[in-house]
N, C-alpha and C positions, 0 to 999 in steps of 0.2 A: 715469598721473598724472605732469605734470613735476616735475623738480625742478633746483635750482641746481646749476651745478659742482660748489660746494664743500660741497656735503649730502650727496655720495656716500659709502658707508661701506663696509667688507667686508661679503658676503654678498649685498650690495643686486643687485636682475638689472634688468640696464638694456639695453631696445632700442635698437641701436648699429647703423646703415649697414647696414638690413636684415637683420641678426643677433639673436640672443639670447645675451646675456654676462653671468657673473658676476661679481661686483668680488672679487677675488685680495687684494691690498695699496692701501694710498692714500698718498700722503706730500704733506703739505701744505707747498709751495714758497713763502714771500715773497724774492724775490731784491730786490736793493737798487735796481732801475731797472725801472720796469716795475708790472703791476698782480699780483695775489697768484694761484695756481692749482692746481689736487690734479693732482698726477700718479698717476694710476690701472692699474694693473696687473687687467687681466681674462684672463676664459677663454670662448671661444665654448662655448655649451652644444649645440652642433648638430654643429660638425666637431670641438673640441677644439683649433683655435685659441689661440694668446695674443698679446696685445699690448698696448701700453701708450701711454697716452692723455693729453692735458692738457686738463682742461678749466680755465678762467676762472669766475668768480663769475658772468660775463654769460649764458654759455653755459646754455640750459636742455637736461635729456636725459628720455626716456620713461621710467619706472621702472615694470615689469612688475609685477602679480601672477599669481603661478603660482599653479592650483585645487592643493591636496594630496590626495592617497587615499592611504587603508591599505591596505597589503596585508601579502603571505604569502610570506618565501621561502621554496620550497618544495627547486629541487635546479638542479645546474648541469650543465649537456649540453654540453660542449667547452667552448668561447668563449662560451657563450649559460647566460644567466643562467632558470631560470624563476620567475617569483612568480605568488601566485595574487590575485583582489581579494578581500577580505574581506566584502563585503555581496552579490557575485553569482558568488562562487565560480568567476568567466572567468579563465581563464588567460593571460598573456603573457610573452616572450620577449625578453629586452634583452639589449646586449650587454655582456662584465666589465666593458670597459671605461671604461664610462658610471659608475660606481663607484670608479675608478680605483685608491687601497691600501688603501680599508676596506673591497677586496670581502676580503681575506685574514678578515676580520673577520665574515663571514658564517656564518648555522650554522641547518641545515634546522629550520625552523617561523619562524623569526624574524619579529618586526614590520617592516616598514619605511614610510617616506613616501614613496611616489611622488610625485614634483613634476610638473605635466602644464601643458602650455602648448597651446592649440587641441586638448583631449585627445591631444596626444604627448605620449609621458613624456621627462623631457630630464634629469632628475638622480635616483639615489635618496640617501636621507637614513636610515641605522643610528641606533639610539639612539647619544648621547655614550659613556656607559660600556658596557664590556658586563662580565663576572667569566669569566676565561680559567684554564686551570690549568697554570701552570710544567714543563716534561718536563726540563727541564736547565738547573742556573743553575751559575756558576762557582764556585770555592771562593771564601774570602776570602783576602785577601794579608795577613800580619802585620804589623802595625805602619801599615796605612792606619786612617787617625780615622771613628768611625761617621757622624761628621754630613758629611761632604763628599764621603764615596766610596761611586756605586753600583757594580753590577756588573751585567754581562752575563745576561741569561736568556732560554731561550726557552716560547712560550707553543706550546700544543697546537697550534696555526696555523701554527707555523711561524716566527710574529712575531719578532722579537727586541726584547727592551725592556731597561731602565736599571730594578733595583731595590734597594732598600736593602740590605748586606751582611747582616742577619736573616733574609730569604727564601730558601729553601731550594726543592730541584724536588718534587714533586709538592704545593706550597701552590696556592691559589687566589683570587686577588686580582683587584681589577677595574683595568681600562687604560680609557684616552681613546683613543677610537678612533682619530680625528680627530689629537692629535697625538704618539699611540702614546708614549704613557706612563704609569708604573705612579702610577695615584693611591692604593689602599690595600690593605690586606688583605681577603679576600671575608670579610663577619661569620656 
């Protein structure tokens, strides 16, 4: 499906000079001579490439649809990720890095979405939140105010995340995977 330069959004995967690219950032440019354009920040979803692009209103670009599948993760072998598919139980083999810092976020049985393009898989996709449980948060400092200062903790993963001076280590709260931060207490 084409579409305009300036219809590009984050998230959008757009075929780009024989590539498959995510859109990273967009920043909409009117400069004062000249006609208006998104400067586009992507990521090759094949080699892991980035680069950064202008397109014009004039300019049309391909905009992919990737099929999704569910699957299974199942457990990680060195560098190599395994999942399994969920409707014919075949198993495959991808690597961490295709996942990039929400593989930290990963935990045997989990759901995830395979993103497949000509059935290669090219991205996987963790739910947004997941509930992690605290092994170590910092004390608090006296005399900092509760509404403006988090603190330091880390999650069973390893993670380290920003959370409200009330949290304590072994609580269990759920994080954003995506941009690793503490959204609330686990209920």
């Amino acid at each position: 499906m084409k579409i305009s330069g300036v219809d590009i959004r984050p998230g959008n995967i757009l075929e780009y000079e024989g590539g498959i690219w995510k859109v990273a950032k967009i920043q909409h440019t009117q400069p004062g001579k000249g006609g208006a354009y998104m400067q586009v920040e992507m990521k090759n979803l094949q080699d892991g490439r980035k680069t950064n692009v202008r397109f014009r209103s004039a300019d049309t670009i391909e905009r992919v649809r990737l099929d999704t599948k569910d699957f299974q993760f199942l457990y990680a072998e060195g560098d190599m990720l395994v999942f399994m598919d969920t409707e014919t139980y075949e198993q495959i083999n991808l690597p961490a890095d295709l996942l990039g810092d929400a593989a930290a976020f990963l935990e045997d049985g989990m759901q995830v979405t395979l993103e497949l393009w000509e059935e290669k898989p090219i991205s996987v996709q963790l739910p947004e939140q997941i509930e992690a449980t605290i092994v170590e948060a910092d004390a608090v400092v006296k005399g900092q105010t509760a509404s403006s200062s988090y603190k330091p903790a880390v999650l069973e993963n390893g993670v380290r995340v920003m959370v409200p001076p009330h949290i304590e280590s072994g609580t269990r709260i759920v994080v954003d995977v995506y941009e690793r931060t503490y959204v609330s207490k686990a209920g």
